[in-house]
C-alpha positions as CSV (number, residue, x, y, z in Angstrom):
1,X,184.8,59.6,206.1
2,X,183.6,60.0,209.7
3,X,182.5,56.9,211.6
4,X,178.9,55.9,212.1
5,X,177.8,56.0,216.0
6,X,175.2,53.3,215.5
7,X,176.9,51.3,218.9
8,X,174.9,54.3,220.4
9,X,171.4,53.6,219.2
10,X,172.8,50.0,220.3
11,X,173.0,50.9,223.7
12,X,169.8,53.1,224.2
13,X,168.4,49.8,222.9
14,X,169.4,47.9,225.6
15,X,169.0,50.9,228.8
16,X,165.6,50.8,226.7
17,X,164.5,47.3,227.0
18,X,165.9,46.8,231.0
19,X,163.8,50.3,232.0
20,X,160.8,48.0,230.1
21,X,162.2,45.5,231.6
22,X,161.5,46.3,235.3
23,X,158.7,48.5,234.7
24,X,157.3,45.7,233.7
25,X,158.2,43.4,236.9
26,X,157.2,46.1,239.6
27,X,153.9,47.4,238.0
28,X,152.3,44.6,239.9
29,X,153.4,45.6,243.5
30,X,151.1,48.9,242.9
31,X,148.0,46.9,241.3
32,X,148.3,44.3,244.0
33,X,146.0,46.1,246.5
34,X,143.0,46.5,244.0
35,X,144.3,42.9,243.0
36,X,143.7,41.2,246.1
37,X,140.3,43.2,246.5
38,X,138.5,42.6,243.1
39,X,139.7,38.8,243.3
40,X,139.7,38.1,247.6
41,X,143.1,37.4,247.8
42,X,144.6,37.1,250.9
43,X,148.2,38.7,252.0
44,X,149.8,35.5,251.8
45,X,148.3,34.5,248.4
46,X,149.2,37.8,246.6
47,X,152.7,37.3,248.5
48,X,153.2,34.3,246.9
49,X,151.8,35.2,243.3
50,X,154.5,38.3,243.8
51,X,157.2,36.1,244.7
52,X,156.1,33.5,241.5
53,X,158.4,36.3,239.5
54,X,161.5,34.4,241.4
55,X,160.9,31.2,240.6
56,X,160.8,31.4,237.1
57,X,163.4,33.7,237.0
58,X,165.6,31.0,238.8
59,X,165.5,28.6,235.8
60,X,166.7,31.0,233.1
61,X,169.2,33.1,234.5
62,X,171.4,29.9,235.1
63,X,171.2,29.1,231.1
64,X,171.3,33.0,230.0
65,X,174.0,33.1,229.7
66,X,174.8,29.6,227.5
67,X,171.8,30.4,225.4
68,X,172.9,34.0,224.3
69,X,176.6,32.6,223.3
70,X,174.8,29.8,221.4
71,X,172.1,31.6,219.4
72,X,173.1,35.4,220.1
73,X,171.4,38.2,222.1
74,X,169.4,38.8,218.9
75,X,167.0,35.9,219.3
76,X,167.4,35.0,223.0
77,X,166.2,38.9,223.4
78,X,164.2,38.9,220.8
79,X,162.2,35.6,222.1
80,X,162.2,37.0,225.9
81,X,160.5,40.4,224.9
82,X,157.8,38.5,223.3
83,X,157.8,35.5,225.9
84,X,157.3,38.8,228.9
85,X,154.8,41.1,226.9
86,X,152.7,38.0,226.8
87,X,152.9,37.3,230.5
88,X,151.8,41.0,230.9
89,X,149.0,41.0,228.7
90,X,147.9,37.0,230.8
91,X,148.6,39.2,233.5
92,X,145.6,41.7,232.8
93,X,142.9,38.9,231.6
94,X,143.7,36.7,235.1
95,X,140.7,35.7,236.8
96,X,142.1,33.9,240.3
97,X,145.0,32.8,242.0
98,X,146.3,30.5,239.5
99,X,146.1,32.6,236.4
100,X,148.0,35.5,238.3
101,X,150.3,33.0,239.7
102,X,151.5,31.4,236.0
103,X,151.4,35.0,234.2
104,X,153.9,35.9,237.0
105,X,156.3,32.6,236.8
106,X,156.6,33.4,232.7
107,X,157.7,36.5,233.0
108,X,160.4,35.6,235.5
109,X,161.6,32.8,233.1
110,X,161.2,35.6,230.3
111,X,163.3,38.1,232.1
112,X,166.0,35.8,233.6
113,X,168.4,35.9,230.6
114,X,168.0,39.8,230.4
115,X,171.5,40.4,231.8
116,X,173.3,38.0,229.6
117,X,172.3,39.0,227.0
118,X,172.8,42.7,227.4
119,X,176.3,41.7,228.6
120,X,176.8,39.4,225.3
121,X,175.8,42.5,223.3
122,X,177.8,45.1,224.4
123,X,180.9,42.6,224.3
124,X,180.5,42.1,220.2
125,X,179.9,46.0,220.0
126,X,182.1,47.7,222.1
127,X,186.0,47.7,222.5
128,X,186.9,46.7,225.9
129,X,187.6,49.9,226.9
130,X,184.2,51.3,227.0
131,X,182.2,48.1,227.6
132,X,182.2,48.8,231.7
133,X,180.4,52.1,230.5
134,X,178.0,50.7,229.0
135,X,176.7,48.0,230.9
136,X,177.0,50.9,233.8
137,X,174.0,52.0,231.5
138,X,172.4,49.1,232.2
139,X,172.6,48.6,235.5
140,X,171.5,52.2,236.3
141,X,168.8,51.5,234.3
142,X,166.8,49.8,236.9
143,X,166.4,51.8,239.6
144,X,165.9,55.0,236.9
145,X,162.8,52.6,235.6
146,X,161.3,52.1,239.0
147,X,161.8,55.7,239.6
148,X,159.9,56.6,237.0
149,X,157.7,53.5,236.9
150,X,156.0,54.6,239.8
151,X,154.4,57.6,238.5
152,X,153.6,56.1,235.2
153,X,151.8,53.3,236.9
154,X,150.0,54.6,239.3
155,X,148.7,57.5,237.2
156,X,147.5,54.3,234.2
157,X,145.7,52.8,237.2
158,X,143.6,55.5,238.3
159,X,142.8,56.1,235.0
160,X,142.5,52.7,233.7
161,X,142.3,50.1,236.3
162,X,144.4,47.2,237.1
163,X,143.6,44.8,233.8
164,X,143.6,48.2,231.5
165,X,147.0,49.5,233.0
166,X,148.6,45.6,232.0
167,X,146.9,46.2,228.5
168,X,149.2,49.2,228.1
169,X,152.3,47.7,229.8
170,X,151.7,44.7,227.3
171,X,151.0,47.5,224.2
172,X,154.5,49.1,225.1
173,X,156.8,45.7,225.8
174,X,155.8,45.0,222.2
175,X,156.4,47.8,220.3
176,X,160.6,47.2,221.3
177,X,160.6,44.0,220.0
178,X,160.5,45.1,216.2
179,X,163.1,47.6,216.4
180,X,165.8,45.4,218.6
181,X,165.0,42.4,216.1
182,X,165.6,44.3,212.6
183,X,168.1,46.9,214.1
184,X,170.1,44.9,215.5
185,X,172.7,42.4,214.8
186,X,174.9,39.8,217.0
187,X,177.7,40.4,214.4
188,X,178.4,44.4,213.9
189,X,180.0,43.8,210.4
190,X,176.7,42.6,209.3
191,X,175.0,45.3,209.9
192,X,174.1,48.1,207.1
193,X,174.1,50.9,209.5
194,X,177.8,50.7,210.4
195,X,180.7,51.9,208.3
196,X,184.1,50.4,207.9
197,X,185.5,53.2,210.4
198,X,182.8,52.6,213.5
199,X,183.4,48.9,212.9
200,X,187.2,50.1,213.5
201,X,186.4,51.1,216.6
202,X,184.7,48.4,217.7
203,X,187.0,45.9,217.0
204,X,189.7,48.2,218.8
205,X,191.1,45.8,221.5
206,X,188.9,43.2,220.7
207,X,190.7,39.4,220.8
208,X,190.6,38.0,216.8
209,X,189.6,35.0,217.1
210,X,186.1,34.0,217.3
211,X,185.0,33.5,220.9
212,X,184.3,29.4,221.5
213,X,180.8,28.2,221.9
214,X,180.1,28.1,225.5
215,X,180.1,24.3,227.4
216,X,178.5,23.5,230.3
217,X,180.7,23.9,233.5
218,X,182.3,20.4,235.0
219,X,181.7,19.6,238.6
220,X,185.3,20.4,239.1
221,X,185.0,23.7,238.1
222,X,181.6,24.3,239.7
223,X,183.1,22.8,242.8
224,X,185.7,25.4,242.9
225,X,182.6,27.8,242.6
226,X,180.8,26.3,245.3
227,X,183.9,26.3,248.3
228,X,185.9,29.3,247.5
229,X,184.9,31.4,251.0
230,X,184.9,34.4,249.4
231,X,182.8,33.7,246.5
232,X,180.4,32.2,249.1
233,X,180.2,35.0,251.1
234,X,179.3,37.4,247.8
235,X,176.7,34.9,246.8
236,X,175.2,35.2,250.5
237,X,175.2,39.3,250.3
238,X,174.0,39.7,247.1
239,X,171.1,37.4,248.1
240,X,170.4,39.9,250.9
241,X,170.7,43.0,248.7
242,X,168.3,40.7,246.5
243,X,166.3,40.9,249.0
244,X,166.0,44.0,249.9
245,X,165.3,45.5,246.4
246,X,162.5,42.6,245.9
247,X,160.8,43.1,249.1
248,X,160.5,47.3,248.4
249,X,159.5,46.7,244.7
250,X,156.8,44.1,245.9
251,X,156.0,46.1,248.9
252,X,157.0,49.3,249.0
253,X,153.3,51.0,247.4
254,X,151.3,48.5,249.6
255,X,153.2,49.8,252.9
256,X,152.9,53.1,251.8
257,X,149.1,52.9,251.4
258,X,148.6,50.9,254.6
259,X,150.7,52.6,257.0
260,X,149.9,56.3,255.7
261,X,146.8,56.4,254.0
262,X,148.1,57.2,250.3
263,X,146.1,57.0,247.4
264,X,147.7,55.8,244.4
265,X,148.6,59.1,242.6
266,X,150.5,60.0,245.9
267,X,152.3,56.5,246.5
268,X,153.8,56.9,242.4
269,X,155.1,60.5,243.5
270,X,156.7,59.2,247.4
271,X,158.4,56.1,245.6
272,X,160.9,58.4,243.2
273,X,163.1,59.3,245.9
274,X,164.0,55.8,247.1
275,X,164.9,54.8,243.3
276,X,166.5,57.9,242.1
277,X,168.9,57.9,245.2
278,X,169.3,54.2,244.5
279,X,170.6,55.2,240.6
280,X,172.9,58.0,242.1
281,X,174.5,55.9,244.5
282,X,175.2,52.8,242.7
283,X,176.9,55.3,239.4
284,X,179.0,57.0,242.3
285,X,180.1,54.2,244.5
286,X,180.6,52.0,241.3
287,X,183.4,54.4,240.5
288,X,184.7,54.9,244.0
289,X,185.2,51.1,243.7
290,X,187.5,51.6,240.7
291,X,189.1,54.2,242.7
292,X,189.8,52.8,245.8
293,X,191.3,49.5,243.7
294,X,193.6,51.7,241.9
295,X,194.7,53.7,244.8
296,X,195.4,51.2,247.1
297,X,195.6,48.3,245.0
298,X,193.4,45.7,247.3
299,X,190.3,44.4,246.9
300,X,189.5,44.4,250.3
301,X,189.4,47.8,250.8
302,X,187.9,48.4,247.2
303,X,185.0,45.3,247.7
304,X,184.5,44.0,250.8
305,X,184.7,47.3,252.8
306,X,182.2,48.4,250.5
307,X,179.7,46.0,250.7
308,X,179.9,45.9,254.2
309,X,179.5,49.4,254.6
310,X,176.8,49.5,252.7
311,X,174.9,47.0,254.1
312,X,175.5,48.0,257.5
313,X,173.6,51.4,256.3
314,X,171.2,49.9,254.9
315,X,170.9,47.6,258.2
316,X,170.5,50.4,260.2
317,X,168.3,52.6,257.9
318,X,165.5,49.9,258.1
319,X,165.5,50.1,262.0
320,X,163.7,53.5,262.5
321,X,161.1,52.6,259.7
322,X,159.8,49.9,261.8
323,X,159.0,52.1,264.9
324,X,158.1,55.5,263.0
325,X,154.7,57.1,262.4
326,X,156.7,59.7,260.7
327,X,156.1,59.5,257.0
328,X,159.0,61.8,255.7
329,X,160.9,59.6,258.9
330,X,159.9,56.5,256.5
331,X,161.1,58.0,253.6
332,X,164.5,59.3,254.4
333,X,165.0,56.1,256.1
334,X,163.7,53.8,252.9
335,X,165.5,56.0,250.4
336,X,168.7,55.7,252.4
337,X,168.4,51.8,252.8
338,X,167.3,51.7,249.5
339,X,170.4,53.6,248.1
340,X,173.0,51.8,250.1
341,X,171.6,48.3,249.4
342,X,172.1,49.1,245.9
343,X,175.0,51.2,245.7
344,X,177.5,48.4,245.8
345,X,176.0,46.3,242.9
346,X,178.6,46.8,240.7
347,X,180.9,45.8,243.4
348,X,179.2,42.2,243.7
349,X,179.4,41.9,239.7
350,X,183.3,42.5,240.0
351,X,184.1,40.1,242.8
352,X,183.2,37.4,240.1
353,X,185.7,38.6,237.4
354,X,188.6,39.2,240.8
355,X,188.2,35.6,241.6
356,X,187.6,33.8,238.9
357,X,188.6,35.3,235.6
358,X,188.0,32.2,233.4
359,X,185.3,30.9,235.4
360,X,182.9,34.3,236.2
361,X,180.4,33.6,233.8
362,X,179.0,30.8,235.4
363,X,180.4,32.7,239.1
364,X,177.8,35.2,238.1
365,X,175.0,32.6,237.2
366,X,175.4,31.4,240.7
367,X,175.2,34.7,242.3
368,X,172.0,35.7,240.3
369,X,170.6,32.7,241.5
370,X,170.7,33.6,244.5
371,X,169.4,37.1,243.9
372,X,166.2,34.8,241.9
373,X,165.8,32.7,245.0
374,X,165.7,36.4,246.7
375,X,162.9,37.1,244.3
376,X,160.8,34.7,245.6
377,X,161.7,34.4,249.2
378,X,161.1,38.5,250.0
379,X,158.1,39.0,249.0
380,X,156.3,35.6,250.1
381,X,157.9,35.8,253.5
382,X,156.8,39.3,254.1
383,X,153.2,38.2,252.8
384,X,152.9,35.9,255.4
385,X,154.2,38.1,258.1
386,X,151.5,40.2,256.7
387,X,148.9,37.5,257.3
388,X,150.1,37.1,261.2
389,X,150.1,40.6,262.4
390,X,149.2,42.7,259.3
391,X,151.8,45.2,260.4
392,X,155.2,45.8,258.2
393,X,157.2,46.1,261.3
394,X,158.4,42.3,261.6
395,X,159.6,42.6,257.9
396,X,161.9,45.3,258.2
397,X,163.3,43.8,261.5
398,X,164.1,41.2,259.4
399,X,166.0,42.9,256.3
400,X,167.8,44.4,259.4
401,X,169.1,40.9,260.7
402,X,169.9,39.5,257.5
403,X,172.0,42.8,256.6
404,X,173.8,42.6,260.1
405,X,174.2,39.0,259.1
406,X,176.0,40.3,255.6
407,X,177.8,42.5,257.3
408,X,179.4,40.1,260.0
409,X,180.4,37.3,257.2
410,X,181.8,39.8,254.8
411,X,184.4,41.1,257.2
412,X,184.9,37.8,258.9
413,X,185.4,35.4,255.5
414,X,185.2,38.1,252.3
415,X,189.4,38.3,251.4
416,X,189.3,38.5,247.5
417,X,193.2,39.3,247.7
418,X,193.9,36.3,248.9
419,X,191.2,33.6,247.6
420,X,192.2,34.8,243.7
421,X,192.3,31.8,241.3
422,X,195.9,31.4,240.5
423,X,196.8,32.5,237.2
């Protein structure tokens, strides 16, 4: 008897829910002009309500991770999808400031354990050897969804307005959560729609013995996590790539309207390019990383030259976009910073698992702290820049600087040979 491929519908579940995901978290950054005008909202207001997303992602993505291994990516999920479809549907009855601002810190705090959980599920139903592949999937999955996001949105808004186009978003978030919650299940052996020969497969590989319910980290251990140079220096960069992918999916359709004079069916159309050269890029320089490690057999050259190349590109892409009038200048230039920024993702995730094997879980928690803390800071600094000059210039000078300033501490204190846990 052939095996069942239901591990498949399991993963389109999960590339589903992330594309939902960040569709979901961006759609704002195209309402925000009509936003600010129907309410009177200042730059520095609707900078701040954008940046609300951060905080509240900040508190959940530290205890993802503990949550999915203590009640399973079933519920944690299931609870999050409906936790975020509500903050989208709060989102489209706000009336001020403070509505906007709340509706935005829930779905951060909804969304934080999005990641966990997608890497708890794909652990229980994939042998080791394909799980890298499919959590690939996932992480492609969010510049595919602000790719096409862009388009989607903007088309809903002309058509529908801001509050009707977050009655849709809120329709669509929903109609996932059935299917994830009677589809799927956190043990594959329990589920109906997987024969003895896929379950087989998945357990190919796969240690025997139940996995132990996850403590909270000691302060030793934490400690370690906190003064390991390398590890510090990853944390620092992938806050700067944070960055940089918070401040164009806050920004991005509000610069392009401002500097250019794009209505909102063009701005959907110009912002596909950045994204889909963001997803191609961080598929082909996630497997040059894999390359270059089992080539030359150092994580130096397989890591850390990566990220600092990559950042350095994405220093210097920024640079000309601040000084152009040239739209198709702007958009080369965004779509390459955008793309390089990016494209070493899967090279931040790794560093984690290089250094601290036992420890990367909570390694990673840190790190997407810092990428939360991103969240927030990107687009609330750039609204207040905003409210100085009212020009974009300022904020792209300063992705620049903190990308040379990625680049500089990488290649100065980023050894991962060297600063391995012992085994």
């Amino acid at each position: 008897m052939a095996a069942t491929r239901f591990h498949r519908v399991v993963i389109f579940l999960l590339f589903a829910i992330t594309v939902v995901n960040y569709i979901d978290r961006a759609a704002i950054s195209y309402a925000i002009p009509e936003i600010e005008q129907q309410l009177g909202l200042s730059k520095a207001a609707a900078g701040t309500i954008l940046g609300a997303f951060g905080l509240g992602y900040a508190v959940t993505t530290l205890v993802g991770g503990f949550a999915v291994d203590r009640y399973g990516a079933r519920i944690v999920l299931t609870v999050a999808a409906v936790l975020w479809s509500l903050s989208i549907g709060l989102t489209g009855l706000a009336s001020g400031f403070l509505t906007l601002y709340l509706a935005r810190t829930l779905l951060g705090m909804a969304e934080g354990p999005n990641f966990s959980a997608v890497t708890g599920a794909v652990e229980r139903w994939l042998p080791p050897a394909r799980q890298a592949s499919a959590l690939s999937y996932a992480l492609v999955a969010v510049p595919v969804a602000l790719a096409c996001g862009g388009p989607i949105v903007t088309q809903l808004l002309a058509a529908l307005g801001w509050r009707g186009t977050f009655a849709v978003l809120f329709v669509v978030s929903l109609v996932w959560v059935p299917l994830w919650f009677f589809l799927f299940r956190d043990d594959p052996a329990q589920s109906r729609h997987v024969n003895a020969q896929e379950l087989a497969f998945i357990r190919e590989g796969q240690k025997a013995e139940a996995a132990p319910v996850r403590r909270w980290p000691r302060m030793s251990e934490v400690r370690v996590l906190l003064t390991n140079r390398t590890l510090l220096v990853n944390y620092w960069a992938f806050f700067v790539f944070g960055y940089f992918l918070f401040f164009f999916m806050a920004w991005l359709p509000s610069y392009l309207q401002q500097s250019y004079g794009l209505n909102l069916p063009a701005v959907g159309v110009f912002t596909v390019l950045p994204w889909l050269c963001a997803a191609g890029a961080l598929w082909a320089l996630g497997r040059w990383s894999d390359h270059l490690l089992t080539t030359t057999g150092r994580l130096r050259v397989s890591r850390s030259y990566l990220i600092a190349g990559t950042q350095l590109v994405a220093a210097l892409a920024v640079v000309p976009v601040a000084f152009s009038a040239s739209l198709p200048v702007a958009i080369t230039c965004i779509s390459l910073a955008v793309a390089a920024s990016m494209g070493a993702n899967a090279a931040y995730f790794a560093v984690n698992v290089d250094i601290v094997p036992e420890k990367a879980a909570t390694a990673l928690g840190i790190m997407d702290f810092c990428f939360a803390l991103a969240g927030f800071v990107a687009p609330v600094v750039t609204g207040f820049v905003l409210s100085l000059r009212g020009s974009f210039a300022d904020g792209f000078a300063l992705m620049a600087v903190l990308a040379l300033s990625s680049v500089a501490l990488v290649l100065a204190f980023h050894r991962p040979d060297e600063d391995r846990a012992a085994p």
